[in-house]
C-alpha positions in Angstrom: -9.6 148.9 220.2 -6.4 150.6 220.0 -5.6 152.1 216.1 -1.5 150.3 216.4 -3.0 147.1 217.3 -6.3 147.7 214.0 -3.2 148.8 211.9 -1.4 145.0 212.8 -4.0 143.5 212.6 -5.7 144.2 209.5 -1.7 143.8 207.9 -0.5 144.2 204.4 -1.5 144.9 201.9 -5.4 145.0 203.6 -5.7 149.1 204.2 -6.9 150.5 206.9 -9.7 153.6 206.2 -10.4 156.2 208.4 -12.2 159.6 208.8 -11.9 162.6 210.5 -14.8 165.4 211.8 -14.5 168.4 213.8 -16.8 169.1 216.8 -19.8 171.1 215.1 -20.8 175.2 216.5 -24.1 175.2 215.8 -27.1 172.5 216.5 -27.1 172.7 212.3 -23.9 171.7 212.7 -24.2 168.8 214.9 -27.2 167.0 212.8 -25.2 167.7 209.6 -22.2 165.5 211.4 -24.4 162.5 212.5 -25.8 162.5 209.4 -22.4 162.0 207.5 -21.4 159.7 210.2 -24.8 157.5 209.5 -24.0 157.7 205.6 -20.1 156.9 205.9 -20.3 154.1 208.7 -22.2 151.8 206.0 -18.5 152.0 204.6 -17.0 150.1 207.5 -14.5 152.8 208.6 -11.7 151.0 210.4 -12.0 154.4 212.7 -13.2 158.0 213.0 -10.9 161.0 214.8 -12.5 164.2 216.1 -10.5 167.6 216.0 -9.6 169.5 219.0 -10.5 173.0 218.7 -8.0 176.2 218.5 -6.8 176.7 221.8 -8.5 173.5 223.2 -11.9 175.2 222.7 -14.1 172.2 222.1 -12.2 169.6 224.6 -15.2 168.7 226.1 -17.3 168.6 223.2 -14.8 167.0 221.3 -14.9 163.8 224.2 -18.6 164.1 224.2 -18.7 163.2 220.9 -16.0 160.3 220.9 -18.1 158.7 223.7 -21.0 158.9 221.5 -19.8 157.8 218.5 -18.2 154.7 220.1 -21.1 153.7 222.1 -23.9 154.9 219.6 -22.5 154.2 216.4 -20.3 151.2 217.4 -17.0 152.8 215.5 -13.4 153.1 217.2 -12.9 156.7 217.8 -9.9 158.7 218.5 -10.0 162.2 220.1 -7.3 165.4 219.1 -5.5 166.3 222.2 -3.6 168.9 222.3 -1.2 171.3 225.4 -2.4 174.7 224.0 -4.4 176.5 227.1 -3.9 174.3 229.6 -1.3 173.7 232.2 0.0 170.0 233.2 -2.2 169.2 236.0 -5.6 170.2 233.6 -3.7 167.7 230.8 -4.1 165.2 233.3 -7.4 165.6 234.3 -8.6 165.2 230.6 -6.7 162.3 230.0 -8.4 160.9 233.1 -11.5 161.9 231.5 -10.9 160.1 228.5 -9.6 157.4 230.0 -12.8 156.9 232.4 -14.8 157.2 229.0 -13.3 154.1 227.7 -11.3 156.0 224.9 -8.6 153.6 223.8 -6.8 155.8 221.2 -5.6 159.9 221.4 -3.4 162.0 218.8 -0.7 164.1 220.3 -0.8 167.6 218.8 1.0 170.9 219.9 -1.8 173.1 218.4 -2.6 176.2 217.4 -3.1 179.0 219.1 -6.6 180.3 220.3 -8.7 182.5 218.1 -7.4 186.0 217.5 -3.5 184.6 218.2 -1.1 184.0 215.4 1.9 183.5 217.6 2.0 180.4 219.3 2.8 181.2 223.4 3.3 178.1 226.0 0.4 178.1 228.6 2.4 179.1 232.1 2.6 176.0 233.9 1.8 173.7 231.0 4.1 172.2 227.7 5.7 173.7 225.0 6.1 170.9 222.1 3.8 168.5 221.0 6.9 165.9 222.4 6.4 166.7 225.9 2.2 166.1 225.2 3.7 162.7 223.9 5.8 161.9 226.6 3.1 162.5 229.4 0.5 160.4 228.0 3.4 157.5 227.4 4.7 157.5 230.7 0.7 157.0 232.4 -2.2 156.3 230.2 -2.9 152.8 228.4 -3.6 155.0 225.1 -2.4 154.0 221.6 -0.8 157.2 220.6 -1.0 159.1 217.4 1.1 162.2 216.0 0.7 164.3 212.9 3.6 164.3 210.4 4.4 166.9 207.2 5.3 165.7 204.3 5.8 169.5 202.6 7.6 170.1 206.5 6.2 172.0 209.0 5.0 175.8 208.6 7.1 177.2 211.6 9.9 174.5 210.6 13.2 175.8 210.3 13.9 173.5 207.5 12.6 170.1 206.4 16.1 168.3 208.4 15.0 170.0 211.6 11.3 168.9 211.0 12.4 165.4 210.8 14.8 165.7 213.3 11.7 166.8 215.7 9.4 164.1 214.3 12.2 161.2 215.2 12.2 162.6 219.0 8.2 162.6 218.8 7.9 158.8 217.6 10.8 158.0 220.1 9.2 159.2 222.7 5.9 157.0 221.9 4.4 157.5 219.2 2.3 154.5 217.5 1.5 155.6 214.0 1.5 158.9 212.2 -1.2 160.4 210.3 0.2 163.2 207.4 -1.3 166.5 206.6 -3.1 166.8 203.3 -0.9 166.7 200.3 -2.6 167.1 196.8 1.5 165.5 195.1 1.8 161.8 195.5 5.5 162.3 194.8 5.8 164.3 198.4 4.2 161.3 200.5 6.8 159.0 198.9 10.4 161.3 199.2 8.8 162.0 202.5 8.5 158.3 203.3 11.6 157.8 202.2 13.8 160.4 204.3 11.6 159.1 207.6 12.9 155.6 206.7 16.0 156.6 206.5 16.1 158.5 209.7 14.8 155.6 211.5 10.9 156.4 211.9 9.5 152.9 211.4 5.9 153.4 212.6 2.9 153.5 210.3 3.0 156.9 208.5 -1.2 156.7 206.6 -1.8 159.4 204.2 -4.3 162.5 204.8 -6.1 163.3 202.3 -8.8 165.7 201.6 -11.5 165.6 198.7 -11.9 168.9 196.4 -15.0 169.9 196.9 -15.1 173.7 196.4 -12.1 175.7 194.8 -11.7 178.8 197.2 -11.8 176.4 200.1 -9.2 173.9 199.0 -6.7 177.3 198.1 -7.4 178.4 201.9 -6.6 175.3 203.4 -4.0 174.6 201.4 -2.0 177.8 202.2 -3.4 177.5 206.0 -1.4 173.7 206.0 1.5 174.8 204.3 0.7 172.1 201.0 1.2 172.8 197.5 -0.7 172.9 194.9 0.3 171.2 191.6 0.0 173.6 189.0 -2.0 171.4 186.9 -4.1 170.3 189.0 -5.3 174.1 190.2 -5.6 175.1 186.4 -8.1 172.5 186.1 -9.8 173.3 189.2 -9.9 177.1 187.7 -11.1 176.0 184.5 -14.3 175.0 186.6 -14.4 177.8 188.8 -17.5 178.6 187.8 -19.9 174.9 187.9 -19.8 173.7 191.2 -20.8 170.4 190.0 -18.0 170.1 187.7 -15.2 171.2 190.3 -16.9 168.4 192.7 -17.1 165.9 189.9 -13.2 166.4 189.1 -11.9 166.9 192.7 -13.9 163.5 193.4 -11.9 161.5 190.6 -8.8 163.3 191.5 -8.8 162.2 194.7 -9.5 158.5 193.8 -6.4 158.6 191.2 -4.5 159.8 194.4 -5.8 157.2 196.7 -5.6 153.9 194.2 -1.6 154.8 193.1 -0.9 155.1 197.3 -2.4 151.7 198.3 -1.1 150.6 195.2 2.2 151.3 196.5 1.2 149.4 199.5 0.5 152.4 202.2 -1.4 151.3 205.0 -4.4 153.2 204.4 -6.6 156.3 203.9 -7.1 159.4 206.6 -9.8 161.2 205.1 -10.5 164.7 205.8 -14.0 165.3 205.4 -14.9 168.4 206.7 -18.3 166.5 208.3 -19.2 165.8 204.9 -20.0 162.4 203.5 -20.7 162.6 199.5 -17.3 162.7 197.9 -15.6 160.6 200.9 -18.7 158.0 199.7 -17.6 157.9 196.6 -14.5 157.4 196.4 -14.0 155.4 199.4 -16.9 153.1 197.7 -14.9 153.0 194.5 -11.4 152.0 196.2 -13.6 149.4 197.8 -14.6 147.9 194.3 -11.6 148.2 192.1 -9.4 147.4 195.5 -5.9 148.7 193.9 -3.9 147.4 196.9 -4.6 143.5 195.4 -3.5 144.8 192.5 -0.2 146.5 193.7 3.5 145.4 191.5 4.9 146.4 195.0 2.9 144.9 197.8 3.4 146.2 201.2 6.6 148.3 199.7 5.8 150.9 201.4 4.0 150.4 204.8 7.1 147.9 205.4 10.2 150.1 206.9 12.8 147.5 205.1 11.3 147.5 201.8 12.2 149.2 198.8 9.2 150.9 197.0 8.7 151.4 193.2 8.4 154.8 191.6 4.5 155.8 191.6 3.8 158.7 189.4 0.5 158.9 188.1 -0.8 161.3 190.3 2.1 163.0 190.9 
């Protein structure tokens, strides 16, 4: 089932949860991802995405494992597709691949550049922006089509304006919904929101967000993604440097606060980034599923609906 058509479905204020994994490198690897994926599915996951490797390394694992986990696990998967390494002709043969698969659902992503490649070059013979990936699949392929968005703006942005500007061309040329980097500041989801309002981005935009699990790792991908860190919140994190179980204990009902004051405000769902790991996204997507904040929002919908006005969130900002 296409995600645009889950996403109208399930309406406001019901939220739509979601996961993504990353095509495993090792046969380890692999059995550690099915088992997360047999632990989280007893959530009821409205879907699951699966990453597309640097430089397109794992296209054809990362489709392997879409087919399986649609016809294996009975979930709604979307695969990462992105131009880097490949020229147009070889983008269309993968979306023929998908599409012969039965995959109803694709996210549009420039890229990054292979391993051992910081710069990001255009393939020769293939697409430069993550607009012209968009474009392609829009103009042939039946696919419901997803984009990332930045709430703390692009890392190769010239400036947050341009950023948005960029993101307005993306959705116009066919986007569905958008799906936001991690973001650890509630407050930079909602100005975010807010500016792509105003400059006439109307599709979904569903928050990212990624469980603290381990200090050192959450500082890497932070700086990797370009998102800040409130100050607070990394002094408590430092605070437990040293027990494991506490910084996993904390970054678990962190990430609940976060989640609960977003619904509350009536976004449309969860993206969890689980790095193929299902403990903390259990919990917390279990405890969401019992308090259910979004019933309890003062502004229903306010903020999955493009005309209305939200309130001012700020408890985990």
């Amino acid at each position: 089932m296409r995600i645009d058509e889950i996403l109208a479905n399930q309406g406001s204020p019901t939220p739509v949860f979601s996961f993504e994994f990353f095509p495993p490198k090792t046969p380890v690897g692999e059995q550690n991802l099915y088992a997360a994926l047999a632990e989280l599915r007893t959530l009821e996951p409205s879907f699951v995405s699966v990453t597309y490797g640097a430089g397109g390394s794992t296209r054809e694992k990362t489709i392997e494992i879409v087919k399986r986990i649609r016809e294996e696990w009975g979930l709604e998967a979307m695969a990462h597709f992105t131009c880097v390494g490949a020229t147009v002709p070889e983008l269309h043969a993968t979306l023929a691949e998908m599409q012969a698969a039965g995959i109803d659902n694709v996210l549009a992503l420039r890229g990054d550049p292979p391993a051992g490649q910081e710069e990001w070059t255009q393939t020769e013979g293939g697409l430069e922006y993550s607009r012209e990936l968009v474009e392609l699949i829009a103009a042939g392929y039946p696919f419901a089509i997803g984009a990332a968005c930045f709430p703390e703006t692009h890392i190769h942005a010239s400036s947050a304006e341009d950023d948005l500007r960029h993101l307005a061309e993306k959705v116009g040329a066919g986007v569905d919904f958008l799906i936001t980097q991690l973001f650890f500041d509630n407050s930079r989801y909602f100005d975010f929101l807010g500016r792509a309002r105003a400059a006439g981005i109307n599709v979904p935009i569903i928050p990212g967000i990624m469980p603290i699990t381990q200090v050192g790792q959450v500082e890497r991908m932070a700086k990797m993604c370009g998102s800040s860190i409130p100050p607070e919140l990394r002094r408590e994190l430092h605070a437990r440097g040293e027990d494991p179980e506490a910084v996993l204990d904390f970054g678990v009902a962190y990430a609940t606060l976060q989640c609960a004051e977003l619904l509350a405000a009536g976004a449309p769902g969860i993206h969890f980034y689980t790095l193929n790991r299902s403990p903390a996204t259990r919990a917390i997507l279990s405890a969401l599923k019992l308090a259910r904040p979004w019933e309890k929002a003062v502004y229903p919908g306010s903020i999955s609906s493009p005309s209305a006005t939200r309130g001012e969130p700020s408890a985990a900002s």
